[in-house]
C-alpha positions as CSV (number, residue, x, y, z in Angstrom):
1,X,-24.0,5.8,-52.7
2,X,-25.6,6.4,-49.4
3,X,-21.7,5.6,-47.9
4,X,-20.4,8.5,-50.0
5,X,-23.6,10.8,-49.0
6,X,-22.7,10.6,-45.4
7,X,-18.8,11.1,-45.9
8,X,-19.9,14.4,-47.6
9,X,-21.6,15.5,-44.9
10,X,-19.7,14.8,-42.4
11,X,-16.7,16.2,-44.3
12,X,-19.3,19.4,-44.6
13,X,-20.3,19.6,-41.2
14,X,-16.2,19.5,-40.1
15,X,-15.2,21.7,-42.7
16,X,-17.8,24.4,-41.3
17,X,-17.2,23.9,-38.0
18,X,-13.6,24.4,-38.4
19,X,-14.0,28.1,-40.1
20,X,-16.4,29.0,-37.4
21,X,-13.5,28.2,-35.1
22,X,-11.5,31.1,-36.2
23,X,-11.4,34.4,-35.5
24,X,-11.9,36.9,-38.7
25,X,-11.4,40.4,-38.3
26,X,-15.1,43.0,-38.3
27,X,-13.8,46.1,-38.0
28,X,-10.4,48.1,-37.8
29,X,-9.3,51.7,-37.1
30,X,-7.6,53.3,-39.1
31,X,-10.2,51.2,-41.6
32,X,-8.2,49.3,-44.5
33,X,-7.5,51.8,-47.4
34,X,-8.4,55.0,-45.2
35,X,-6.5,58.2,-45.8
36,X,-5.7,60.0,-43.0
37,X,-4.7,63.9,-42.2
38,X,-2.9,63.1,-39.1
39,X,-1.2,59.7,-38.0
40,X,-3.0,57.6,-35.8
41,X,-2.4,57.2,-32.1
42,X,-3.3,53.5,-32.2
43,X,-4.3,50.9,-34.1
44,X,-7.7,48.6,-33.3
45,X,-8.8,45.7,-34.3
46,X,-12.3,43.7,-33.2
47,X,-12.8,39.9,-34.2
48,X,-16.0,38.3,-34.2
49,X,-14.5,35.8,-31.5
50,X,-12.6,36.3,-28.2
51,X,-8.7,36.4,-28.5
52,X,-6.1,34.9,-26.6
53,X,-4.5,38.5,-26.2
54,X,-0.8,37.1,-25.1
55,X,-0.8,34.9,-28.7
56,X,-2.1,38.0,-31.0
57,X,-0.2,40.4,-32.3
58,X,0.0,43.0,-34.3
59,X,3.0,44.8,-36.5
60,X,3.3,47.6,-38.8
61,X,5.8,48.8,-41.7
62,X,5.8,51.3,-44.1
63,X,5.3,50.2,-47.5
64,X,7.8,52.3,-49.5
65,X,11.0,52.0,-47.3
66,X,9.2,48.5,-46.0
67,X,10.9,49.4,-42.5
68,X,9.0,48.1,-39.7
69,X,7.9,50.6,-37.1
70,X,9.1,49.9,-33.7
71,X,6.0,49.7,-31.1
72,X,5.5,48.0,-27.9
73,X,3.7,44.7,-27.7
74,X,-0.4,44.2,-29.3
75,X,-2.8,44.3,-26.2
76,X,-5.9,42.6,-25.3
77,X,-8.7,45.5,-23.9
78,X,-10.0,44.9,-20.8
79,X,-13.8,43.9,-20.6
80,X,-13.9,43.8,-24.3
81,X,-11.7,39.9,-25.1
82,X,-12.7,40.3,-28.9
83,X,-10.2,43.1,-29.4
84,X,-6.7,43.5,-29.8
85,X,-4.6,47.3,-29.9
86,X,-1.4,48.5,-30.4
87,X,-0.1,52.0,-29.3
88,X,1.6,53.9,-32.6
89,X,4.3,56.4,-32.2
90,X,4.1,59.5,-34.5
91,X,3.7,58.3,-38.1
92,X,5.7,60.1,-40.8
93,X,3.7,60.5,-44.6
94,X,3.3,57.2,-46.5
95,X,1.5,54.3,-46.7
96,X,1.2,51.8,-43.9
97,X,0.8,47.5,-43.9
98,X,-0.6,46.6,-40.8
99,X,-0.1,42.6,-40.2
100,X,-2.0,40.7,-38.1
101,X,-2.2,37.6,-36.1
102,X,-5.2,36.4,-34.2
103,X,-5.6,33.7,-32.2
104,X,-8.8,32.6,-30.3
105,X,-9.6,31.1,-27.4
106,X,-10.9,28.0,-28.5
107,X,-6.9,27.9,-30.1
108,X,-7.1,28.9,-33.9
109,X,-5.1,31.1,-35.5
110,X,-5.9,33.6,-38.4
111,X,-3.9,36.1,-40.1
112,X,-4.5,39.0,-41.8
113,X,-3.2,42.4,-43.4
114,X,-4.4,45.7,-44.6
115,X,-3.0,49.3,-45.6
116,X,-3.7,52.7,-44.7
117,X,-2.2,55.8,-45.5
118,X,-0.9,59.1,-43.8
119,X,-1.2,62.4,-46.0
């Protein structure tokens, strides 16, 4: 019994420190589900942990048509290494995926997806 006690904490302590590992997404603009008058001029995205910018990315596609928007490359922000943007050209009406991939520096990788939409 005291065997199986330490295996399951152990297995508890590696299972924790693996999620803290990764990096999970705090805040986003345009923020998931927003509606928005005008298209955005970027997109930005801040994890809770420092990115590896040049293994990140982001991509968007409209929903309806599910055509992907051409942009230039996701880039890390100077003096701030937790957060990731990508430049948007002029966004017709619809609704938007943005898809994510994050990858810290201690080397995990998250992904992640959210909408938005343009009245």
């Amino acid at each position: 019994m005291i065997y199986l006690k330490i295996a399951l904490f152990f297995l508890f302590q590696i299972g924790i420190a693996s999620v803290q590992a990764h990096a999970f997404i705090e805040q986003s603009q345009p923020k998931a589900g927003e509606e928005l008058n005008v298209s955005p001029k970027a997109i930005e995205l801040t994890f809770d942990r420092n990115l590896e910018p040049a293994l990140s990315n982001i991509q968007i596609s409209e929903i309806k048509s599910k055509t992907r928007i051409k942009t230039g490359k996701a880039l890390g922000i100077e003096d701030e290494p937790n957060k990731l943007s990508l430049s948007l050209p002029e966004l017709a009406q619809g609704k938007y995926q943005v898809n994510w991939v994050a990858m810290s520096q201690d080397g995990h990788q998250t992904i992640g997806d959210y909408h938005f939409i343009v009245k």
